[in-house]
Every structure is written in structure tokens, then in C-alpha cells.
C-alpha positions in Angstrom: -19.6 0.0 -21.4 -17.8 3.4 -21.5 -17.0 2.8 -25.4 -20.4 2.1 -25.6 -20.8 5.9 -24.2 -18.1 7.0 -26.4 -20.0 5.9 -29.4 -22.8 7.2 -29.1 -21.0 11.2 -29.2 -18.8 10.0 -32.7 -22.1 8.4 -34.4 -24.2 11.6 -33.5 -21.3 13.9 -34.2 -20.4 12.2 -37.6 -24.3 11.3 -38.7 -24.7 15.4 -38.3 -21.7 16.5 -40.8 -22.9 13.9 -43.4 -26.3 14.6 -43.2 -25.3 19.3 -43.5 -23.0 17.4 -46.0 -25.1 15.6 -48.2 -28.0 18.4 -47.8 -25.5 20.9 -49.2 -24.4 18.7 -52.4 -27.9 18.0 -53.4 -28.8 22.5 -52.6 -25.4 23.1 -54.9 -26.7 20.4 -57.2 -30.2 21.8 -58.1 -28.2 25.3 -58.3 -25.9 24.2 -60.9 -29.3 23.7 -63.4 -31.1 27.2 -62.6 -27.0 29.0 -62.8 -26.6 27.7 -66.2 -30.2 28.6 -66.9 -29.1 32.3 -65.7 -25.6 32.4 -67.4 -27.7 31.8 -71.2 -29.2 34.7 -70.2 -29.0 38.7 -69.0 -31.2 37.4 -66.4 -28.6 39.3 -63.5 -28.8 42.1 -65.9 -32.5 42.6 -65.6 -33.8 40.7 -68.5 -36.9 39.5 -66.8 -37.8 35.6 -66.8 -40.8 33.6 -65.7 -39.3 30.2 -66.0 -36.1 31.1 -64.1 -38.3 32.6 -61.5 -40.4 29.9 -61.1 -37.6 27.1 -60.7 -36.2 29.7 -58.2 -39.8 29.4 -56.0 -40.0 26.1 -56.7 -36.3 25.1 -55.1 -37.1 27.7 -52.0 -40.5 26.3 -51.0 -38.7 22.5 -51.5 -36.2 23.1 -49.0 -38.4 25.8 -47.2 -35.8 28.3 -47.5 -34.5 31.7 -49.3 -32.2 32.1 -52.7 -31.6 35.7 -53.0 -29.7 36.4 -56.8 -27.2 39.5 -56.3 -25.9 41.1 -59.6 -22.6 42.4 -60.5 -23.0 46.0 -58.8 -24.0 44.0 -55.4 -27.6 44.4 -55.8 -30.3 42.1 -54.9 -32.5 41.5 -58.2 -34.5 38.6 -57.1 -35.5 37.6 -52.8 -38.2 34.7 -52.6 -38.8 36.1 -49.3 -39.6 39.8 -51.5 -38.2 41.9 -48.2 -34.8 42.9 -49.5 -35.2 43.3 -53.5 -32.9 46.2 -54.8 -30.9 46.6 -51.7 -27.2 46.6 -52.1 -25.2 43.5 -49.9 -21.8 43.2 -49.3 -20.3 40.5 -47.4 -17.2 38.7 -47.1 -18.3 35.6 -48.8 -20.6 37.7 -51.7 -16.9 38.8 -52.6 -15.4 35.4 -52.4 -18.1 34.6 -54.7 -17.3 37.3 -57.1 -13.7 36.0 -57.3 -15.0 32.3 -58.5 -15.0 30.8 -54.9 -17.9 29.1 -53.4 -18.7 29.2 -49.5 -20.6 26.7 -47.4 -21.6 27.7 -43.6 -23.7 26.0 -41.4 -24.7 27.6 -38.2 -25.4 24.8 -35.7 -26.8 27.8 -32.9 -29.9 28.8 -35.3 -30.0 25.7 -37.3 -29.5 27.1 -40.7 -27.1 26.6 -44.0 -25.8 28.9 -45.9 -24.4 29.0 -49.4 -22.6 31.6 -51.6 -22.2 29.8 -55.1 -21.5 32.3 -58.2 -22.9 32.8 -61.5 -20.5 32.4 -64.6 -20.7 34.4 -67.9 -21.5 31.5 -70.4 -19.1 33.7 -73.2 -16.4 35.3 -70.8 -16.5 33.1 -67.9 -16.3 35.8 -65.6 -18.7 36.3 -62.5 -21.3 38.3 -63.3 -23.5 37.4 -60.1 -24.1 35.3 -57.2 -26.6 32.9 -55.6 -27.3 32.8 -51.7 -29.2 30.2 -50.7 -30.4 29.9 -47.1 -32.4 26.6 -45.9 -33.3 25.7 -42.4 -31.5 22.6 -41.1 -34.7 21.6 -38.7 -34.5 18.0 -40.5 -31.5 17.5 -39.7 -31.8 18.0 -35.8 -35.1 15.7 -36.2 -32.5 13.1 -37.7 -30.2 13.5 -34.9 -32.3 13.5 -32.2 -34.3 10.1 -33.6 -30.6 8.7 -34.1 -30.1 9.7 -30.6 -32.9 8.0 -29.6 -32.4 4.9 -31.7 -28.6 4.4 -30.3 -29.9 5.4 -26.8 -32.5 2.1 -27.1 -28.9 0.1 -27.9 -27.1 1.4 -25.2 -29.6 0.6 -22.6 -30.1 -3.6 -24.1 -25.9 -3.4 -24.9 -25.5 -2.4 -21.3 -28.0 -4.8 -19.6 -26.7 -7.6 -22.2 -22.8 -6.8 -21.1 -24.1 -6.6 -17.2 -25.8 -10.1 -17.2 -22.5 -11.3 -19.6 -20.1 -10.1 -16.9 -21.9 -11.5 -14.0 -22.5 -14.8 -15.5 -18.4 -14.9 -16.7 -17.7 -13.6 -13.5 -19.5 -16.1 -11.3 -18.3 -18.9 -13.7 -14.4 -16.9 -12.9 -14.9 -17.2 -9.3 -16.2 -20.9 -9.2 -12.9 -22.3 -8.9 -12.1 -19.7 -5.8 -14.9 -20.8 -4.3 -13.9 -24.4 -3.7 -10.5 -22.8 -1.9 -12.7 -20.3 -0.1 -14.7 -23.2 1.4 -11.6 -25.5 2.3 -10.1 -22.4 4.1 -13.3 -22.0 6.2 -13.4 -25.3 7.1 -9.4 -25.0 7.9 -10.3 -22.2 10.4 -13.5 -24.3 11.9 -11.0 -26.9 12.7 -11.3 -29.5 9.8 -8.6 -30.6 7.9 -9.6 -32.3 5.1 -7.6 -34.0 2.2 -5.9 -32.2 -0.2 -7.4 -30.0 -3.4 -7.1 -30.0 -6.6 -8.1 -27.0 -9.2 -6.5 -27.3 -12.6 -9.4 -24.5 -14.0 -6.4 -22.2 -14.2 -2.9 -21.5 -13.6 -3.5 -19.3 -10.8 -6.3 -21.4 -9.0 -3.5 -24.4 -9.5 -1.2 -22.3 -7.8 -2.9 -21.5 -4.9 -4.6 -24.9 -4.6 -0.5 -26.3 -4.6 -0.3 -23.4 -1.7 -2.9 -24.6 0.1 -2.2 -28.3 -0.2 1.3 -27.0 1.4 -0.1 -25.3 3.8 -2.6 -28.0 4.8 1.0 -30.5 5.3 2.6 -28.3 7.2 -1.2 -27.7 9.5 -1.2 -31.7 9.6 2.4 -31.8 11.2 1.7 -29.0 13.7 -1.5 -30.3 14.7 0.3 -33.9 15.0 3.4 -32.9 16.7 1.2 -30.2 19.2 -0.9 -33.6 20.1 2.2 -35.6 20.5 3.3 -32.7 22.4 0.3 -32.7 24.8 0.4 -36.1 25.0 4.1 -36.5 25.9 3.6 -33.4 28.4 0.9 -35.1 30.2 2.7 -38.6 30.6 5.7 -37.2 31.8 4.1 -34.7 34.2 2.0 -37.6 35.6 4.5 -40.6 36.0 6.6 -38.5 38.8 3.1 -37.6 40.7 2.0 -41.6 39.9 5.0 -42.3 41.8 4.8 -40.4 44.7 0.9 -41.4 45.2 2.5 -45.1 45.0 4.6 -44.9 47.6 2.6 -42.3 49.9 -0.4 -45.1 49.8 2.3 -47.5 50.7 3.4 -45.9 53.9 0.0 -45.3 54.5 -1.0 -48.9 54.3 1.4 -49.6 57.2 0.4 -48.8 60.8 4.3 -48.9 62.0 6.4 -48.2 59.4 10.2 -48.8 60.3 12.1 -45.5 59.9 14.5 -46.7 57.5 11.8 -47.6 55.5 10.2 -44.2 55.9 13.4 -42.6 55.4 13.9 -44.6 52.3 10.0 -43.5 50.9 10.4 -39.6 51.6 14.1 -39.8 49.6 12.6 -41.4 47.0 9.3 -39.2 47.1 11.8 -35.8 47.2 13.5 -37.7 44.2 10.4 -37.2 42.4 9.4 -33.6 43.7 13.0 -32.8 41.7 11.9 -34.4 39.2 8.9 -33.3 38.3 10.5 -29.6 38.8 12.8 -30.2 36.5 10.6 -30.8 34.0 8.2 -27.8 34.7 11.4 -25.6 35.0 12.5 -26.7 31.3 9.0 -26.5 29.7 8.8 -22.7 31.2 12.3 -22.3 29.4 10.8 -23.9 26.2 8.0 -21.6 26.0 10.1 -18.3 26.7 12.4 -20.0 23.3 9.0 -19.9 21.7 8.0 -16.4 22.1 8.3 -13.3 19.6 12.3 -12.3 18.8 11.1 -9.4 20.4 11.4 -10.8 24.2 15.6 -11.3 23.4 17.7 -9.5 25.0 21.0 -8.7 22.8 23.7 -7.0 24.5 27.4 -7.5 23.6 28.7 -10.7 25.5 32.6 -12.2 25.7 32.1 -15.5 24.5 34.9 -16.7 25.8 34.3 -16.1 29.6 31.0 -17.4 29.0 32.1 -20.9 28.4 34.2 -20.9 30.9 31.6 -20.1 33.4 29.5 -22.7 32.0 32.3 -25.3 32.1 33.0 -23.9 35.8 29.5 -24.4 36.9 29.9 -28.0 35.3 33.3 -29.3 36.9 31.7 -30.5 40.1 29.1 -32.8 38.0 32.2 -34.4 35.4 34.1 -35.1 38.8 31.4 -37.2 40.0 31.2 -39.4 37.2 35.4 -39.1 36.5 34.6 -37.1 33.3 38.0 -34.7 32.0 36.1 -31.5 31.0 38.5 -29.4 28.4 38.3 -25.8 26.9 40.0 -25.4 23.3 39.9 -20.9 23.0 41.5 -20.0 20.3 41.0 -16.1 19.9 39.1 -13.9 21.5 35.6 -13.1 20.9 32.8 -10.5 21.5 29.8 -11.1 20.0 26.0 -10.0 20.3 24.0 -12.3 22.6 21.4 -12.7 24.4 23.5 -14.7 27.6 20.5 -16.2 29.1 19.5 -17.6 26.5 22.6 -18.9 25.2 24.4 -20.2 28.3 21.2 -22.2 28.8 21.7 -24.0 25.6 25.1 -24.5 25.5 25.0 -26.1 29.1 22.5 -28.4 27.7 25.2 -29.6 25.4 27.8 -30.0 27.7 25.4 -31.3 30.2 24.0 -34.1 28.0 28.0 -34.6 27.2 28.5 -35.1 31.0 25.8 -37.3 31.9 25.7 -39.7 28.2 29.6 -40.2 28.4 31.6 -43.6 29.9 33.3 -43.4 33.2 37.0 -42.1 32.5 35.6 -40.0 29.6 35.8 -36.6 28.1 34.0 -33.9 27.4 36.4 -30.7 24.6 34.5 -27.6 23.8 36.3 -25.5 21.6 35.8 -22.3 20.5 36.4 -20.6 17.2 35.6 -17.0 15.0 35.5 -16.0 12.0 34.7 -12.7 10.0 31.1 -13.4 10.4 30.2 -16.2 13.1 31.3 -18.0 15.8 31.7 -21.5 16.6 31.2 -23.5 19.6 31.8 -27.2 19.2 31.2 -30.1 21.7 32.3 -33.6 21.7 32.3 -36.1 23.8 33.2 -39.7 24.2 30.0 -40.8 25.1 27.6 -43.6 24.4 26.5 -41.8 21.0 23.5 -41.5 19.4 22.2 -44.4 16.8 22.3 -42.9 13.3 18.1 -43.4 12.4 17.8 -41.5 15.7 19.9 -38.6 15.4 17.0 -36.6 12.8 14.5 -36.5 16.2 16.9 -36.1 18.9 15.7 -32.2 18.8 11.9 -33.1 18.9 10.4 -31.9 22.7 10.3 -35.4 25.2 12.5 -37.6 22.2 14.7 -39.6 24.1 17.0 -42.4 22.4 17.0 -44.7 25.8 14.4 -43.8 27.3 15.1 -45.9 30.5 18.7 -44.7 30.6 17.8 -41.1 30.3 15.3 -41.4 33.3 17.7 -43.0 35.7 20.0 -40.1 34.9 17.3 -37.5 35.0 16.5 -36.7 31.6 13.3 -34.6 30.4 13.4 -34.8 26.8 13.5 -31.3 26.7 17.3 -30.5 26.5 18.1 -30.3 22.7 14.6 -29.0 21.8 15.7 -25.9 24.1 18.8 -25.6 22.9 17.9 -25.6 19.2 15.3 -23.4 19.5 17.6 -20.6 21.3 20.3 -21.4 18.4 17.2 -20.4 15.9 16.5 -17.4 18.3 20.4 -15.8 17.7 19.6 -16.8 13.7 22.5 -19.4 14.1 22.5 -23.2 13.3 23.4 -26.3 14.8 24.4 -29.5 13.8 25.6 -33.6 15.3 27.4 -36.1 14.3 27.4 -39.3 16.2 28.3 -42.8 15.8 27.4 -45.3 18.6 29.5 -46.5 20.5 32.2 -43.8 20.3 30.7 -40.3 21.3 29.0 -37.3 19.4 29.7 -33.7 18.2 27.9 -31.0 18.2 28.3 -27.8 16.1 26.9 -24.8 16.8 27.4 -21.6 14.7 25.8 -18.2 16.0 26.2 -14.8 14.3 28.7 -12.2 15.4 26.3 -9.5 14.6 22.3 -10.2 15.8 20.2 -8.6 13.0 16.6 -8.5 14.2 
């Protein structure tokens, strides 16, 4: 629209200088006739003529205007207006005029236009006077100003016509949004529905492929926090499903024998463990879950942290006859948050411990580079089957589950220690073939860089 605007200044600007233009041709034009009239005769020298007079009335009252004819001594010898006859004038473009050049002025303030144009001697061709011709440019301005109107009128429709145009483009623009907009909303209300398509444009496809993404990784969230409830509520139920077995049971019996009783408690505090256990690791799993924020880095000696961890563990490999080794090969200081850490590692060595054969092994070894750290754990265990080894970090996953529960597992373990891995921006990795142990490798940064 603001071209539009523009246009309308240039067409007004440019319809004015054609218009003084063309009036100022046509005024030099009809002067041409009467000057050669004059130069065939001594008209400027006072040689009176009707005829010449007359064309001179006639041209004023045309254009509504004044010719004034100024001889060679500067003297006015003819004024259609009849104020200024015999009066000497001298002005800068009356002397142009005398030295053969014409002048054109237009005074846009008072609306007038002036011209200087001179009169030739026929025989000498020499400037014996000059015409001044003075007409009102009214006409003009009434030209303008209908012009102005005119353009005005297609301004207004032009601007209305580009309004509607945008808004219908624009809605027909937008329509392809508006399909993503409503599958978003419905996201946030809690629907998920099946994935969209918009081919309208390249950048409607590209969000829509966005979105579709999105919407997969929504599905497995919403999937795996289901599974998650699910698997949280089972597990926290089973222990409490036990105990209310074998509290009804003792119950049932008016004299129950007090090994019997004994037998009943022990297995009911078994459970009480149990079930502890399990809260105590999902309290650990949500603390893995919160913000980077809540980690607390300080500058930790890798090395005597293992070795606590290992210390802490000796009692449980010499119940089950297990050799527990520490490979160190330098020295190392790194930035850690220890809590966090040591519980993960102790997972590993843990799981190594309680998944191995009797007479069995358990190596950590520890390595450095310029950048990371390495902390590797193997064992000579029962391993982990290969199609199982991709969910053996998923929260409650246990390969055997029976095994696992007769030796106290939570399904919890490697989920924790993953996610504190992730925590220090490191990475971990297994390898495991049944029947002849597993390895895992864990790599953590020597620098933490929030």
C-alpha cells in the first residue's frame, strides 16, 4: 500500500510540470504568429497597428492574462491591462531577452506563469523588443486537485482490494498451520493422536516431520512412564502381599509354635528390607532425575574412591567366595560429584558380586587419559543374554526375574547407575556373553562442564 501512497505525490507532481509545460508551448506558440507579425513591422517603434493590437487582446482575454510589448529603450508601448503604458522596466530576464534568450517562470505560491520571449528584426536579426506574457495558472490547480481526487477514489478501492487480497492469501497461508495448531492442542489436552501430514509447503512439511518426531518420542514417554507406574506398583505391593499372607496366617492359628512364629516374623522382616530397599533406590532414582543443578562437583581422588567402595564390598564377595581385585594404574583427580558416583559404581560392582559363580571374580580397573577417566568392571558371572543386554538399563528390567528376587534385586540398579553416568556427561557401556561374565565400561569426564 505505501507505493500506492508514493504514487500518488509522483503522478500529482509530474501531471503539474506537464500541464505549466504544455500551457507554456501552446503561450510561446501563439507568440511566435503576433512576433513575426511585429518584426514586418515598426510596430515597437511606434507605428501604430489595429490588427496587431487586436490579436494581442484577443490572446490575453483567451488565457485571461497580460502581454505587455517593451521596445528597445525599455519602454512599455502596449499593456492589455492599460496601467503601466510608457513606463520604463528593467528586469533581469527583459535583458536576457534583449540578448536573444527566452525565460519561462512559473510561480507555484501565486499561481501564475511568466514569459520573457524577444522580438527579432526581420532584416538584421537583432532584438529590437520583447514580449512578457503573464497568465494565471488557476486551471491548472483545478486539474491537479480533480487528479488528486480521481487517484484518491483509487487509492481508497486499491487499498480495500489489497486488504481483502491479503486476508484471504493470508488465511489460505495459515490453513496449513492451523491443522498443526490443532494437533498441538490436543497434544497438551492429553490426546495423542496419529501422525500428520502437510506437504502445502516446505516449511509446514518440516514442522509436521517435527511434530511427528515429537509425537514418537511423547508415545515412548507416555508408554515407558505407564510401564513405570505399573512396574512401581507391582513391586511395591508383592513385599506388602507377602507380609499380609503370612500375618493372616499366624493369625489363623490360636497356638502358634514359636518356631513357627519365629520363622513368620524372619520372613516378614525379610520383606520390611525389602520393600525399603526398593523405596530407598526409587528416592535415589528421582534425585538422578532432577535438574544438573542439584550436583554437587567438587574435586574427588578417584582412586581412593574405588577403593572405599571395594572396601565397603569385601565382606559381601567373602560370603559368596568371590576374589574382589583393584587394577590402578595412575593416579587420578577428577571433578565429581562422589555421592552420586560411588552410588553407581557400587551398583556395578554390586551386581558383579551378587550375578557371579561361587569361586568367582570380580577386577575393576582404573585408567586416565588427557580428557576422561575410565572405570571398568568385569566379572565372571552368569552374563547377560545378548537380546537382553539393550534393556538391562530400563527401571524394574530384570533378565531372571526369579533369580534376581531370591538375591534381592530391585530392577533399579543400572537405571541409577546410568542415569548418574549421564549426570557427570560420561557414558557407559556392556558387553556380556552368557555363560562367562560381563564388562562394563564407564567413561566420565575429568573436567565437569555444566
Amino acid at each position: 500500500m505505501i507505493p500506492i501512497f508514493l504514487m500518488k505525490y509522483v503522478i500529482l507532481e509530474n501531471y503539474e510540470d506537464l500541464a505549466v509545460d504544455q500551457k507554456g508551448v501552446m503561450l510561446e506558440s501563439q507568440c511566435q504568429q503576433i512576433i513575426e507579425q511585429i518584426s514586418e513591422t515598426s510596430y515597437v517603434h511606434g507605428e501604430p497597428s489595429s490588427m496587431i493590437d487586436t490579436e494581442i487582446a484577443q490572446l490575453a482575454a483567451i488565457y485571461g492574462g497580460r502581454i505587455i510589448i517593451v521596445n528597445s529603450n525599455f519602454r512599455i508601448i502596449l499593456d492589455t491591462f492599460g496601467i503601466d503604458e510608457d513606463k520604463v522596466i528593467i528586469s533581469e530576464e527583459v535583458l536576457q531577452s534583449f540578448l536573444g534568450s527566452d525565460s519561462v517562470n512559473y510561480n507555484r505560491e501565486y499561481q501564475f506563469l511568466e514569459m520573457t520571449i524577444p522580438i527579432p528584426n526581420r532584416e538584421t536579426n537583432e532584438t529590437e523588443g520583447v514580449v512578457i506574457i503573464s497568465v494565471p495558472t488557476v486551471d491548472v490547480d483545478s486539474g491537479k486537485a480533480s487528479l488528486s481526487n480521481t487517484v484518491l477514489i483509487l487509492q481508497i478501492v486499491m487499498s480495500v482490494l489489497i486488504c481483502l487480497l491479503a486476508f484471504y492469501v493470508a488465511r489460505m497461508l495459515t490453513k496449513p498451520f492451523g491443522k498443526i495448531t490443532k494437533s498441538l492442542e490436543e497434544v497438551q489436552g492429553g490426546v495423542i493422536e496419529q501422525e500428520i501430514s502437510i506437504p502445502d509447503y516446505t516449511e509446514t512439511q518440516l514442522l509436521a516431520e517435527a511434530y511427528n518426531r515429537m509425537l514418537k518420542r511423547m508415545k515412548i514417554q507416555e508408554d515407558s512412564r505407564q510401564e513405570f507406574v505399573s512396574n512401581v506398583s507391582h513391586e511395591l505391593k508383592t513385599p506388602i502381599t507377602s507380609m499380609k499372607v503370612l500375618a493372616d496366617s499366624l493369625l489363623a492359628q490360636e497356638e502358634v509354635p514359636v518356631e513357627l512364629y519365629k520363622e513368620f516374623m524372619s520372613d516378614i522382616a525379610e520383606e520390611i528390607d525389602r520393600e525399603n530397599k526398593i523405596i530407598s533406590d526409587l528416592l535415589s532414582l528421582v534425585k538422578m532425575d532432577k535438574k544438573s543443578s542439584d550436583i554437587n562437583i567438587q574435586e574427588t581422588n578417584i582412586n581412593q574412591l574405588i577403593e572405599l567402595i571395594l572396601k565397603r564390598l569385601r565382606p559381601i564377595a567373602a560370603r559368596h567366595n568371590i576374589e574382589l581385585v583393584l587394577e590402578s594404574f595412575k593416579p587420578i583427580l577428577a571433578e565429581v560429584d562422589e555421592t552420586k558416583l560411588t552410588l553407581a559404581l557400587s551398583n556395578l560392582v554390586e551386581n558383579g558380586i551378587k550375578y557371579n559363580q561361587e569361586d568367582g571374580w570380580v577386577h575393576v580397573s582404573l585408567n586416565v587419559d588427557s580428557k576422561y577417566f575410565y572405570v571398568k568392571v568385569e566379572d565372571s558371572g552368569i552374563g547377560i543374554p545378548e537380546e537382553a543386554q539393550e534393556h538391562i538399563f530400563e527401571r524394574f528390567y530384570r533378565v531372571d526375574k526369579s533369580h534376581s528376587r531370591e538375591i534381592g534385586g530391585t530392577g533399579l540398579g543400572l537405571a541409577i547407575t546410568r542415569s548418574a553416568v549421564l549426570m557427570h556427561h560420561g557414558a557407559i557401556k556392556v558387553y556380556s556373553k552368557e555363560g562367562e561374565g560381563t564388562t562394563f565400561t564407564v567413561r566420565i569426564p575429568l573436567k565437569y562442564v555444566p
